[in-house]
N, CA, C and O atoms as a Maestro MAE file, in Angstrom:
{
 s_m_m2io_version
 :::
 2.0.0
}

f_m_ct {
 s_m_title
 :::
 protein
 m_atom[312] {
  # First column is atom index #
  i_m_mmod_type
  r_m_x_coord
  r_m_y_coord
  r_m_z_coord
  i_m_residue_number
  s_m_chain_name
  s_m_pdb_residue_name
  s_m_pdb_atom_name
  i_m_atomic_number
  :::
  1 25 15.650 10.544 -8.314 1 A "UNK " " N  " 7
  2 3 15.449 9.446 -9.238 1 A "UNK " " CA " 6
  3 2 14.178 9.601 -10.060 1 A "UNK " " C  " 6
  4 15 14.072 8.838 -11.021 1 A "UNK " " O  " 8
  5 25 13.158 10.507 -9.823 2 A "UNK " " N  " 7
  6 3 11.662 10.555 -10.024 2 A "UNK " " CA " 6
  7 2 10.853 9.631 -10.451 2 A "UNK " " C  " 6
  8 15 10.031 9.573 -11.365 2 A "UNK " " O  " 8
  9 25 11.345 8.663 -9.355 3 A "UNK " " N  " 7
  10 3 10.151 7.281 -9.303 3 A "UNK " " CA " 6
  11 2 8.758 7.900 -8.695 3 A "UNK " " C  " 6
  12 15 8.533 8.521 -7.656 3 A "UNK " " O  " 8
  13 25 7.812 7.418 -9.909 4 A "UNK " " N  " 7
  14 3 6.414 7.731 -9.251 4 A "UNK " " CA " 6
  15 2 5.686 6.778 -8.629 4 A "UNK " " C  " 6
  16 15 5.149 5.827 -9.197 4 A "UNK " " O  " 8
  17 25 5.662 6.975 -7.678 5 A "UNK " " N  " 7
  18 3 4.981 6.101 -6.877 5 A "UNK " " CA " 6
  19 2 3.471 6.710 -6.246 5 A "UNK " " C  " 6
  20 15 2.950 6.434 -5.165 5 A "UNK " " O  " 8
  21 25 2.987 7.617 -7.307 6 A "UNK " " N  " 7
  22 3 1.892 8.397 -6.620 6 A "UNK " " CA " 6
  23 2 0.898 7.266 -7.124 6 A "UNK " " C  " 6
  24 15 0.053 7.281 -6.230 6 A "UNK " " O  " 8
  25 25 0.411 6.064 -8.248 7 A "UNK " " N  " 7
  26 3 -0.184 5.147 -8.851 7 A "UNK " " CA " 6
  27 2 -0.085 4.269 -6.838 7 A "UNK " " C  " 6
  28 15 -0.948 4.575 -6.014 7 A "UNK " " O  " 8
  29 25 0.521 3.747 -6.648 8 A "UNK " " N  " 7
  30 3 0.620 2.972 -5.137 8 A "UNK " " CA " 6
  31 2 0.164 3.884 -4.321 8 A "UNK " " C  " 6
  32 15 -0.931 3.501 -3.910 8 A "UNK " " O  " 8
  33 25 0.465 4.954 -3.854 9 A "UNK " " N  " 7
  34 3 0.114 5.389 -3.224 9 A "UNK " " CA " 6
  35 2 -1.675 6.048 -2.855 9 A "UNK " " C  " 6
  36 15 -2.296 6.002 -1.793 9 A "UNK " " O  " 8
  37 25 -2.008 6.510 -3.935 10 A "UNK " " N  " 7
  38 3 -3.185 6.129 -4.073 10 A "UNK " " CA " 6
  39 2 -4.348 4.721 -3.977 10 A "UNK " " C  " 6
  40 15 -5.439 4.580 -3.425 10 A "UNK " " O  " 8
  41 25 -3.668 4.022 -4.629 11 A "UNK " " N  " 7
  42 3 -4.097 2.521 -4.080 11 A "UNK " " CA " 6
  43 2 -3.783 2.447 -2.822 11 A "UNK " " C  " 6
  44 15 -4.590 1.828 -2.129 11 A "UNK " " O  " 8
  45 25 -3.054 2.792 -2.408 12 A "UNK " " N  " 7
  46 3 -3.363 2.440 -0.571 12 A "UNK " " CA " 6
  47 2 -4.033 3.168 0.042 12 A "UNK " " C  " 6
  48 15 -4.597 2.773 1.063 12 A "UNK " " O  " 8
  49 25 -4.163 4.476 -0.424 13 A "UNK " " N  " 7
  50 3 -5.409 5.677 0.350 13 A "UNK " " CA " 6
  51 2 -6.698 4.944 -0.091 13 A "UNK " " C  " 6
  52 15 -7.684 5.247 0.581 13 A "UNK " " O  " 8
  53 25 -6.877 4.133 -0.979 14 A "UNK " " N  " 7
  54 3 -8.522 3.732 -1.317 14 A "UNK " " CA " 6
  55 2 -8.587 2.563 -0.203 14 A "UNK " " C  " 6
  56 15 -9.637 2.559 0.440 14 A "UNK " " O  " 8
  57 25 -7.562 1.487 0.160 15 A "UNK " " N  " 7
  58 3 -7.353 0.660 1.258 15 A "UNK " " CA " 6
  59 2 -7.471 1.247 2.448 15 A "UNK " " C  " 6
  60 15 -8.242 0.980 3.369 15 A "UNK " " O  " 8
  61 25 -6.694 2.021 2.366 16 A "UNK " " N  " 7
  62 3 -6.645 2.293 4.033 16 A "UNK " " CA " 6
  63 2 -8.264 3.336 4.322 16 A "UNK " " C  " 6
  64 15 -8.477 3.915 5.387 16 A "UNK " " O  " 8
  65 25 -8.948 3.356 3.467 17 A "UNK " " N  " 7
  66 3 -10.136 4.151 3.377 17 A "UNK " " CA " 6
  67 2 -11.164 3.379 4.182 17 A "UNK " " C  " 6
  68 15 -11.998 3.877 4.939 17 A "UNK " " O  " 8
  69 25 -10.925 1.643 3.818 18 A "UNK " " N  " 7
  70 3 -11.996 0.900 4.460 18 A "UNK " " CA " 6
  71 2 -11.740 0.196 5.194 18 A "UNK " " C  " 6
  72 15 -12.303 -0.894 5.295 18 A "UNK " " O  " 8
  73 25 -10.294 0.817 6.353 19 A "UNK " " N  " 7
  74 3 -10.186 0.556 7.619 19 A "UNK " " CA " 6
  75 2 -10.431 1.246 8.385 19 A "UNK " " C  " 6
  76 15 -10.436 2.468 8.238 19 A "UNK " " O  " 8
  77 25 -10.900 0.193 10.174 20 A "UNK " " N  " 7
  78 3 -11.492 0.908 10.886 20 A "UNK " " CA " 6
  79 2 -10.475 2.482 11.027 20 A "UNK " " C  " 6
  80 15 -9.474 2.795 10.383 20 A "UNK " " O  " 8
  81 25 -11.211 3.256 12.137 21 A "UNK " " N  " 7
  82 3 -10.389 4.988 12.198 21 A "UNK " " CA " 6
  83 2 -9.004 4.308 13.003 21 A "UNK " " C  " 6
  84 15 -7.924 4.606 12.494 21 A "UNK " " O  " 8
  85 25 -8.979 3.539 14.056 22 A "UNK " " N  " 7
  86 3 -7.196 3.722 15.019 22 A "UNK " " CA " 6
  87 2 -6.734 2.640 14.126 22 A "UNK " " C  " 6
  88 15 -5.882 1.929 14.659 22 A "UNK " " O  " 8
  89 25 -7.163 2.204 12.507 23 A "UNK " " N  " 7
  90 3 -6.060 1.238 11.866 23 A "UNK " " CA " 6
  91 2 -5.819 2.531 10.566 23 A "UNK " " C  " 6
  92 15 -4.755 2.693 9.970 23 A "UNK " " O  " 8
  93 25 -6.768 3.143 10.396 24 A "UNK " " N  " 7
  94 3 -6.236 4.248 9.374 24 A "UNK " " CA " 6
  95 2 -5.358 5.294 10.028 24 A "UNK " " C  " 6
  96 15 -4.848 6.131 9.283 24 A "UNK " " O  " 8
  97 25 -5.146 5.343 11.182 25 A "UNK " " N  " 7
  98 3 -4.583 6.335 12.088 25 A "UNK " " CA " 6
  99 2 -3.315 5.925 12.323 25 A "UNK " " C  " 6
  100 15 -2.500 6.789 12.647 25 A "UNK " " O  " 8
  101 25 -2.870 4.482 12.206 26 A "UNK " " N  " 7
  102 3 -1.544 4.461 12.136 26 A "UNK " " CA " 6
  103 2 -1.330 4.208 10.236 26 A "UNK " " C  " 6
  104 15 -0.355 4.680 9.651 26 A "UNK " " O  " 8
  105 25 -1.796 3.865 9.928 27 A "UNK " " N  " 7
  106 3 -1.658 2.880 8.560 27 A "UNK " " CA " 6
  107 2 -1.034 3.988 7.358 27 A "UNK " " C  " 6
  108 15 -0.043 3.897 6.634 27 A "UNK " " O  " 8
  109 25 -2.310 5.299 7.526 28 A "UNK " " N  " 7
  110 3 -2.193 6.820 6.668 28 A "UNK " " CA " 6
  111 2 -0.641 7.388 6.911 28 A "UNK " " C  " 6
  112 15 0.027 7.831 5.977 28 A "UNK " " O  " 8
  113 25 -0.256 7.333 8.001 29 A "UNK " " N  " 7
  114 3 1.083 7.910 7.588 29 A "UNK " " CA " 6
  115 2 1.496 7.414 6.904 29 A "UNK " " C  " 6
  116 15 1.782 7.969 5.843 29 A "UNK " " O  " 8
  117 25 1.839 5.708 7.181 30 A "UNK " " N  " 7
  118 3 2.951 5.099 6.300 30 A "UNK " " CA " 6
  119 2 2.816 5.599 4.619 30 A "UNK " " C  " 6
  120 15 3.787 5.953 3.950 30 A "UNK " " O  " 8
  121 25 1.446 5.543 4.131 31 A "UNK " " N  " 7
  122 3 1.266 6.302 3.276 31 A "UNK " " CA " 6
  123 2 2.143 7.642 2.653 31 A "UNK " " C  " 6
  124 15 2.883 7.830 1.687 31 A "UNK " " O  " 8
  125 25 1.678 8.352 3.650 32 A "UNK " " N  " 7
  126 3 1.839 9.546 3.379 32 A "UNK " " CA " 6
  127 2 3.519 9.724 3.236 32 A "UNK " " C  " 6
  128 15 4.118 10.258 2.303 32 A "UNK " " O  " 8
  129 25 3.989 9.213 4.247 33 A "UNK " " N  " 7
  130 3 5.214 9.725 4.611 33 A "UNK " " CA " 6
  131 2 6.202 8.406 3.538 33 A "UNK " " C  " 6
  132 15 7.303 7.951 3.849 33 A "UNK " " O  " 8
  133 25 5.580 8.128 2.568 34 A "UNK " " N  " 7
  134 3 6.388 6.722 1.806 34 A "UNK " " CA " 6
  135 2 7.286 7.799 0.704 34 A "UNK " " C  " 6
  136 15 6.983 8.724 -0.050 34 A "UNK " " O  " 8
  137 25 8.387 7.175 1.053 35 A "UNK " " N  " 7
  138 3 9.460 7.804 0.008 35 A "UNK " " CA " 6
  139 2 10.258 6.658 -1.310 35 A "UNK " " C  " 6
  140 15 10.982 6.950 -2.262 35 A "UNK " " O  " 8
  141 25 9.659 5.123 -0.759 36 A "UNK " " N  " 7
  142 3 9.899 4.342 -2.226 36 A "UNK " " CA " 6
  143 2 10.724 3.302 -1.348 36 A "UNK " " C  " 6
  144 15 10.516 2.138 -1.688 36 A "UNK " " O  " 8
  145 25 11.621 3.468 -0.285 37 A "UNK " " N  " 7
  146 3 12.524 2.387 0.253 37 A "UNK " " CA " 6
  147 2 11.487 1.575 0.354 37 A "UNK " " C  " 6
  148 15 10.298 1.818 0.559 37 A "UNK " " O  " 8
  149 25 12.408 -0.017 0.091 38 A "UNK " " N  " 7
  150 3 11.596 -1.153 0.268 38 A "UNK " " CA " 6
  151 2 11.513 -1.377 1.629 38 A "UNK " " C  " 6
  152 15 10.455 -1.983 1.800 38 A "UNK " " O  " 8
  153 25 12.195 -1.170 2.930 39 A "UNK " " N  " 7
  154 3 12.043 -1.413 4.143 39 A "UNK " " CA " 6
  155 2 10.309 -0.791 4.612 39 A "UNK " " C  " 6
  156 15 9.471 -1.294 5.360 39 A "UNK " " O  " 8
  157 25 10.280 0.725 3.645 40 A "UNK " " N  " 7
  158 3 8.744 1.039 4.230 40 A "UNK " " CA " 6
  159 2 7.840 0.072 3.277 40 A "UNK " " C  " 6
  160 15 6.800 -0.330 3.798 40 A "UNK " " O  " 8
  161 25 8.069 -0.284 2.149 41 A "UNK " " N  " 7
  162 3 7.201 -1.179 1.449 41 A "UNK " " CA " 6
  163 2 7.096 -2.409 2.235 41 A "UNK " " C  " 6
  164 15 5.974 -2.915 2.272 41 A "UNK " " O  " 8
  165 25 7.653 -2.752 2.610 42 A "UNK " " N  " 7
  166 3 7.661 -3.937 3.530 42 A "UNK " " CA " 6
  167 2 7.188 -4.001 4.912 42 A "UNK " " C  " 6
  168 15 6.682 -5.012 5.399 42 A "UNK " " O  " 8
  169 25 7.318 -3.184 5.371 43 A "UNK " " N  " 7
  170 3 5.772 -2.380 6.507 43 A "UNK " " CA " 6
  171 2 4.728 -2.243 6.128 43 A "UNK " " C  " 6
  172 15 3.894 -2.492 6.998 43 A "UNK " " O  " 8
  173 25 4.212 -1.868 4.934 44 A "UNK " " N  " 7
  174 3 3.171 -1.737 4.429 44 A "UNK " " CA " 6
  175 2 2.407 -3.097 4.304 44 A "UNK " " C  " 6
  176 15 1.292 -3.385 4.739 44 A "UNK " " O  " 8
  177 25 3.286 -3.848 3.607 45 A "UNK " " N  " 7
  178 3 3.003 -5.229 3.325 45 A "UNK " " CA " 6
  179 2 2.430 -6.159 4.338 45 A "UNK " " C  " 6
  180 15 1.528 -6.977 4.157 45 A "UNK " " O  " 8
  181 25 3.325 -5.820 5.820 46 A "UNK " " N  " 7
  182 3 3.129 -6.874 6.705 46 A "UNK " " CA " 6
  183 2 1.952 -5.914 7.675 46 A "UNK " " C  " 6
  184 15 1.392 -6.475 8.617 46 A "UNK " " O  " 8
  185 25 1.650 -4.469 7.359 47 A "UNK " " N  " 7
  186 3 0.123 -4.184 7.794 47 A "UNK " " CA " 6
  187 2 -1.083 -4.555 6.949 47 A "UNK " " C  " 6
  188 15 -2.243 -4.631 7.354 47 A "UNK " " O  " 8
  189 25 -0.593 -4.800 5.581 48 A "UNK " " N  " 7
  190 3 -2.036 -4.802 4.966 48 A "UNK " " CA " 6
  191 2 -2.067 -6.469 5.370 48 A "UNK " " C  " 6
  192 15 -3.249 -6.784 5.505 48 A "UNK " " O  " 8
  193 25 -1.236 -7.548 5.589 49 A "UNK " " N  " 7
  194 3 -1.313 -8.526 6.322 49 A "UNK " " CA " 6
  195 2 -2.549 -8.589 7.429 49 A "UNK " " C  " 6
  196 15 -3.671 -9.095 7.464 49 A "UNK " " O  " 8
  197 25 -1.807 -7.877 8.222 50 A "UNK " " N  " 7
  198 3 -2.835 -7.525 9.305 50 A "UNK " " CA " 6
  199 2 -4.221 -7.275 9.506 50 A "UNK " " C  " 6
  200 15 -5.056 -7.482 10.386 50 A "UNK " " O  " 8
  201 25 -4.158 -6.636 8.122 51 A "UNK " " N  " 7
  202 3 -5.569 -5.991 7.945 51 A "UNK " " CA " 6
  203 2 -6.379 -6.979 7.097 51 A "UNK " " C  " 6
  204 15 -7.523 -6.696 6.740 51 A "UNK " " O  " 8
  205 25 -5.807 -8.103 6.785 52 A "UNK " " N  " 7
  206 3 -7.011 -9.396 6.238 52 A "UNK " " CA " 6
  207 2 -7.883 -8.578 5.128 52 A "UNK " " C  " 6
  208 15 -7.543 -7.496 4.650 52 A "UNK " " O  " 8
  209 25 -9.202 -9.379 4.770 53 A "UNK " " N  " 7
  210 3 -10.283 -8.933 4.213 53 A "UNK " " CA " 6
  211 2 -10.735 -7.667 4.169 53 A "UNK " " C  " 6
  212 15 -11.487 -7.097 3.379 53 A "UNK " " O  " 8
  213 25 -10.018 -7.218 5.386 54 A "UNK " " N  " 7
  214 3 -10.851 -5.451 5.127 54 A "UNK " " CA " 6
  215 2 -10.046 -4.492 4.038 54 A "UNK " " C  " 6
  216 15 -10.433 -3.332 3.898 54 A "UNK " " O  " 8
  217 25 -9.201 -4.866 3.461 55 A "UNK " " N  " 7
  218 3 -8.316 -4.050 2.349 55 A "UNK " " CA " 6
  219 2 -9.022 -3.976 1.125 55 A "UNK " " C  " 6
  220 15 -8.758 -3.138 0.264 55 A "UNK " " O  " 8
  221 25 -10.471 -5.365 0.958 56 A "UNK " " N  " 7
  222 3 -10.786 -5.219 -0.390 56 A "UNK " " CA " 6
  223 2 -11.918 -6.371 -0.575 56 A "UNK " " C  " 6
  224 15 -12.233 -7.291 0.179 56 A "UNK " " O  " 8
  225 25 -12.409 -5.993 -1.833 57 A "UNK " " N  " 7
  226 3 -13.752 -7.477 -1.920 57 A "UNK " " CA " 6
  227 2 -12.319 -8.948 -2.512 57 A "UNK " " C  " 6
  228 15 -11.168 -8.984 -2.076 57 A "UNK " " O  " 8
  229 25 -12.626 -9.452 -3.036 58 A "UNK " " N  " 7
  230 3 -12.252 -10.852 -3.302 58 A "UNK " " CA " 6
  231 2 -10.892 -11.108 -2.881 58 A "UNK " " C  " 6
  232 15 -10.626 -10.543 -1.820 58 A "UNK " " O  " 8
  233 25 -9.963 -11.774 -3.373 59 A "UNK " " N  " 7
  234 3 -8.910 -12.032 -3.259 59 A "UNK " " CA " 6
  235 2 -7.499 -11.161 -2.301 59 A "UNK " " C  " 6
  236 15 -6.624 -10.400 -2.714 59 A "UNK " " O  " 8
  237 25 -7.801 -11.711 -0.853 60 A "UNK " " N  " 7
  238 3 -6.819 -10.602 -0.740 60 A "UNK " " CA " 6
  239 2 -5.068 -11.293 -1.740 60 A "UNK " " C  " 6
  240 15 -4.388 -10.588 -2.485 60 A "UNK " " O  " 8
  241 25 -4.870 -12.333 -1.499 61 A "UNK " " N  " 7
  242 3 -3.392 -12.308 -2.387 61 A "UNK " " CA " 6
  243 2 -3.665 -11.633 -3.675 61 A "UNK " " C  " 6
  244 15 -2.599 -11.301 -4.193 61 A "UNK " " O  " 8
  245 25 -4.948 -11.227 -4.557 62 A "UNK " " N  " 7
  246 3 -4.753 -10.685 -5.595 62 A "UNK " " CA " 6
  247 2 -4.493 -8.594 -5.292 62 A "UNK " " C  " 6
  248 15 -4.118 -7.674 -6.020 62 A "UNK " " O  " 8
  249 25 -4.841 -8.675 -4.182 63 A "UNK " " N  " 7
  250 3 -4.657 -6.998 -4.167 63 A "UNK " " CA " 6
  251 2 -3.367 -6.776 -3.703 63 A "UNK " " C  " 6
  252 15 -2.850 -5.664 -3.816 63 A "UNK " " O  " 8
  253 25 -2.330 -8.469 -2.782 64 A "UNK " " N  " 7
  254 3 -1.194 -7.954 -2.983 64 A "UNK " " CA " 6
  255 2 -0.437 -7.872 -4.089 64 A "UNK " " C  " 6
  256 15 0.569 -7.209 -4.340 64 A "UNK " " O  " 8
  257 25 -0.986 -8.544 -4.634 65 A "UNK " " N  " 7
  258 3 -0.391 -8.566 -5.846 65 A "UNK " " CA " 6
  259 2 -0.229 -7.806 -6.804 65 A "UNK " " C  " 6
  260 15 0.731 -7.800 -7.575 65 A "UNK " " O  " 8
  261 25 -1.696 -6.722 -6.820 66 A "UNK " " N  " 7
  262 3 -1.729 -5.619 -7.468 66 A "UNK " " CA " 6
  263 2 -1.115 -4.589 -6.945 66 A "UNK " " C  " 6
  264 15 -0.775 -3.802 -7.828 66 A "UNK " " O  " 8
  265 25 -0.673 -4.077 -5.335 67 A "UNK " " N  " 7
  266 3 0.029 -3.378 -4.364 67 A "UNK " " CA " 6
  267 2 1.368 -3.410 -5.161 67 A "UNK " " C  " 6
  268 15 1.814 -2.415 -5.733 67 A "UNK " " O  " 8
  269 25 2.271 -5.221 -5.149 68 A "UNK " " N  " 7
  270 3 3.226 -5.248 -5.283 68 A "UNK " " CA " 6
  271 2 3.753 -4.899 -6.711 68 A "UNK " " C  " 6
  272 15 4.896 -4.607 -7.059 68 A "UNK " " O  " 8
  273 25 2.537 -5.017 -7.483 69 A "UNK " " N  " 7
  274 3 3.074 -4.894 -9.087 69 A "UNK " " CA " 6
  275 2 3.279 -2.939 -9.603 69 A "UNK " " C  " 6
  276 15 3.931 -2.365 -10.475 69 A "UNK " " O  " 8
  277 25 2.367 -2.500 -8.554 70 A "UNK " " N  " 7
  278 3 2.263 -1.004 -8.777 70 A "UNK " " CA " 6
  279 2 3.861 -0.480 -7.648 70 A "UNK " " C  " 6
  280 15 4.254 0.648 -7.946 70 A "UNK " " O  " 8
  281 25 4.342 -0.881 -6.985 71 A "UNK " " N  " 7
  282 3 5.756 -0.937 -6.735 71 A "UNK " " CA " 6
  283 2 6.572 -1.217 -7.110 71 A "UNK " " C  " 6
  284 15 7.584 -0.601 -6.777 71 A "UNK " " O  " 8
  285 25 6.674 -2.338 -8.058 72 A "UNK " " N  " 7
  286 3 7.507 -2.906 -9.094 72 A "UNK " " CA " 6
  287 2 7.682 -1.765 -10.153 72 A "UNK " " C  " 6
  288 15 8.815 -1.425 -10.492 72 A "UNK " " O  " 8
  289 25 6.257 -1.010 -10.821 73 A "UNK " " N  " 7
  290 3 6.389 -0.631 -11.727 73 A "UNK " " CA " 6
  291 2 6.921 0.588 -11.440 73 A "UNK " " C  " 6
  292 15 7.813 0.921 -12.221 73 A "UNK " " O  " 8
  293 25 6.560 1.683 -10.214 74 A "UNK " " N  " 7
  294 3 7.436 2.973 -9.761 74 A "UNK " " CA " 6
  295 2 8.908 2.452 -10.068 74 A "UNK " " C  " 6
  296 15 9.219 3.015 -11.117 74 A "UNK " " O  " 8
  297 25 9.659 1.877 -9.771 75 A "UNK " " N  " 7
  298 3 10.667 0.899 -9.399 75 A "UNK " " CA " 6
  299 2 11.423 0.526 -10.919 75 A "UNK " " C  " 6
  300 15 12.598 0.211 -11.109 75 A "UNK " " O  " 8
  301 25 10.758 0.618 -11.515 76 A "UNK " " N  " 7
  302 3 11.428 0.649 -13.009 76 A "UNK " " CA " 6
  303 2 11.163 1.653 -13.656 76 A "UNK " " C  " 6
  304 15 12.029 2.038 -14.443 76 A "UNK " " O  " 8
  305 25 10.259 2.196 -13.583 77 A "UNK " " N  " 7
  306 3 9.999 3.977 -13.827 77 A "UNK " " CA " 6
  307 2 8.963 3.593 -15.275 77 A "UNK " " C  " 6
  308 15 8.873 4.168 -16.360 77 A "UNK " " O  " 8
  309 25 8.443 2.680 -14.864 78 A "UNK " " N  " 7
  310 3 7.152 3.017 -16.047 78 A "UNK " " CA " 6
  311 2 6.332 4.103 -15.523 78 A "UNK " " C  " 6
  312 15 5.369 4.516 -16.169 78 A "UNK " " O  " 8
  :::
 }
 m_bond[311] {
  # First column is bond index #
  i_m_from
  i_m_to
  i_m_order
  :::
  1 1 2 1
  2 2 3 1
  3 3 4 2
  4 3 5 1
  5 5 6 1
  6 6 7 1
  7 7 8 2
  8 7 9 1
  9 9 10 1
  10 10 11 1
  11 11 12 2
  12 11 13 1
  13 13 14 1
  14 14 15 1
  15 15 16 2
  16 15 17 1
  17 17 18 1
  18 18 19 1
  19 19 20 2
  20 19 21 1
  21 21 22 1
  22 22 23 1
  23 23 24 2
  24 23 25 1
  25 25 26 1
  26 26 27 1
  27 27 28 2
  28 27 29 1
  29 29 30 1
  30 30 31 1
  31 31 32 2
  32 31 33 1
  33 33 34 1
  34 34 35 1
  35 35 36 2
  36 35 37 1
  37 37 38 1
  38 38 39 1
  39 39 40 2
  40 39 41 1
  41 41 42 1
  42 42 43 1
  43 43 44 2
  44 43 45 1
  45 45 46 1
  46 46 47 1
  47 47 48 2
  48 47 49 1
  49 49 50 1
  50 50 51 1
  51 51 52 2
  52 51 53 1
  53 53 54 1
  54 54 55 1
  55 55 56 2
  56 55 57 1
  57 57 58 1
  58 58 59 1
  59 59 60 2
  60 59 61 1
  61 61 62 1
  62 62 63 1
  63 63 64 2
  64 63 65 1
  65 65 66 1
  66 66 67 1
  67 67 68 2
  68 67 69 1
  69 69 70 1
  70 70 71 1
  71 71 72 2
  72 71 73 1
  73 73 74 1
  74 74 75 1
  75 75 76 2
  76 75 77 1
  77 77 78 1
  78 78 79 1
  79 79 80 2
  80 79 81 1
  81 81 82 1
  82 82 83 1
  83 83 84 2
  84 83 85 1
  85 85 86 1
  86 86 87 1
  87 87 88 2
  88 87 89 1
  89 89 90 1
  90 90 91 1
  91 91 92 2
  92 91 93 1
  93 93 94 1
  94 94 95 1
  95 95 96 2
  96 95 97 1
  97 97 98 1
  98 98 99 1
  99 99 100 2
  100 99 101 1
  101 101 102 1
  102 102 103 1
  103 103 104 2
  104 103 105 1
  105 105 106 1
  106 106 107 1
  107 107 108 2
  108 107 109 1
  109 109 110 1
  110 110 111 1
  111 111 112 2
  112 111 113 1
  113 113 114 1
  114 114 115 1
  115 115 116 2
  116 115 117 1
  117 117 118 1
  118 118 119 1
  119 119 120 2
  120 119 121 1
  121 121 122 1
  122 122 123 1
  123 123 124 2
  124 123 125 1
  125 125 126 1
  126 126 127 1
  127 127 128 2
  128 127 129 1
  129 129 130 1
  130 130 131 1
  131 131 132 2
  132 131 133 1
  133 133 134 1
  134 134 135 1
  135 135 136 2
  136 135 137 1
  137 137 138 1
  138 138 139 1
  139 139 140 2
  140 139 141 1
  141 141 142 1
  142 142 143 1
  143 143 144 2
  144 143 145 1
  145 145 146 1
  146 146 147 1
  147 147 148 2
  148 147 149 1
  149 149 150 1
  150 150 151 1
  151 151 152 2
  152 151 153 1
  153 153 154 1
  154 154 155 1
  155 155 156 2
  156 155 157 1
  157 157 158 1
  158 158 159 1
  159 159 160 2
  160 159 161 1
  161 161 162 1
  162 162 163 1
  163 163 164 2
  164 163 165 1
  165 165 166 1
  166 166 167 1
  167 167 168 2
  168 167 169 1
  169 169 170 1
  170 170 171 1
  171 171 172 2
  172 171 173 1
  173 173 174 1
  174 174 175 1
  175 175 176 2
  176 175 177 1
  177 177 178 1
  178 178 179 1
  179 179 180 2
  180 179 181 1
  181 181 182 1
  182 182 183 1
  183 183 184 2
  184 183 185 1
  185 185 186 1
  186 186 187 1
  187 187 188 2
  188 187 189 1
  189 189 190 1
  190 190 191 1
  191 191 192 2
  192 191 193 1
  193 193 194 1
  194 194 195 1
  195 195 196 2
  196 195 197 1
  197 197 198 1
  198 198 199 1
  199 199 200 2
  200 199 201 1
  201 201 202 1
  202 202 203 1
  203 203 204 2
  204 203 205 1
  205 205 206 1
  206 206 207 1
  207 207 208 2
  208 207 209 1
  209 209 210 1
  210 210 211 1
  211 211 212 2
  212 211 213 1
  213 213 214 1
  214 214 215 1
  215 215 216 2
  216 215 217 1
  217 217 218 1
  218 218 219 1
  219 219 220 2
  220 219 221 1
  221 221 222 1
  222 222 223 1
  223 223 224 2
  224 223 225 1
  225 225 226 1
  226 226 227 1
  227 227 228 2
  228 227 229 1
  229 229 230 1
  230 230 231 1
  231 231 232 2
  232 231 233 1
  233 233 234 1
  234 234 235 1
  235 235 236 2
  236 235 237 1
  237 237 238 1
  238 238 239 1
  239 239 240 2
  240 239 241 1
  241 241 242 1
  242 242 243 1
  243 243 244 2
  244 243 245 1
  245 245 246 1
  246 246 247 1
  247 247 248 2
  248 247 249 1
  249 249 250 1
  250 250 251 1
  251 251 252 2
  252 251 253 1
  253 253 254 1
  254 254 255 1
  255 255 256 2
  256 255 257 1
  257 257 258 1
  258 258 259 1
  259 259 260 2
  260 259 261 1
  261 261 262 1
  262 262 263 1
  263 263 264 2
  264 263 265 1
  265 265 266 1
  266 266 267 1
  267 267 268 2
  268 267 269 1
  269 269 270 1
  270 270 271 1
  271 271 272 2
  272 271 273 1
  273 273 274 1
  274 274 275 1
  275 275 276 2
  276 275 277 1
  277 277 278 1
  278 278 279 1
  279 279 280 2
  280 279 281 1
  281 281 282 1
  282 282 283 1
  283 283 284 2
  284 283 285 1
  285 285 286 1
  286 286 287 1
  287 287 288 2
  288 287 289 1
  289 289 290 1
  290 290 291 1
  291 291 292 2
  292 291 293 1
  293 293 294 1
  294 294 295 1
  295 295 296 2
  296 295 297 1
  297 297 298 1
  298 298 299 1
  299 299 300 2
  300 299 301 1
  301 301 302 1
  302 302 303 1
  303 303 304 2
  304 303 305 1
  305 305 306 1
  306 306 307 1
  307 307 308 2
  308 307 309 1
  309 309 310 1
  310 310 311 1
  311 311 312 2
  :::
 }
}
């Protein structure tokens, strides 16, 4: 399909950067190993949940929001 999803994926390597090491130790695969299904987007979602405040400075609903919009946009192939 050559949805790029390397724009998200990167945004989550800068996230998962400023979690502790055994939450980047499970968290980095999902990363790594993300092929675009929404079932893994939706894992992602309900870890960066998990991970509260440590994903980012202000707003965490605004970084899901920026997460979810950079999935949206692979997803239509901008």
């Amino acid at each position: 399909m050559g949805k790029n999803f390397e724009p998200l994926k990167d945004r989550l390597r800068n996230i998962c950067d400023r979690l502790d090491p055994e939450e980047q130790a499970s968290f980095r695969p999902l990363i790594d190993n993300f092929t675009g299904a929404t079932s893994e987007f939706q894992r992602i979602m309900r870890d960066l949940g998990k991970y509260g405040g440590k994903i980012g400075e202000g707003s965490t609903f605004g970084i899901y929001r920026e997460v979810q919009n950079l999935f949206d946009q692979a997803n239509r192939g901008e």
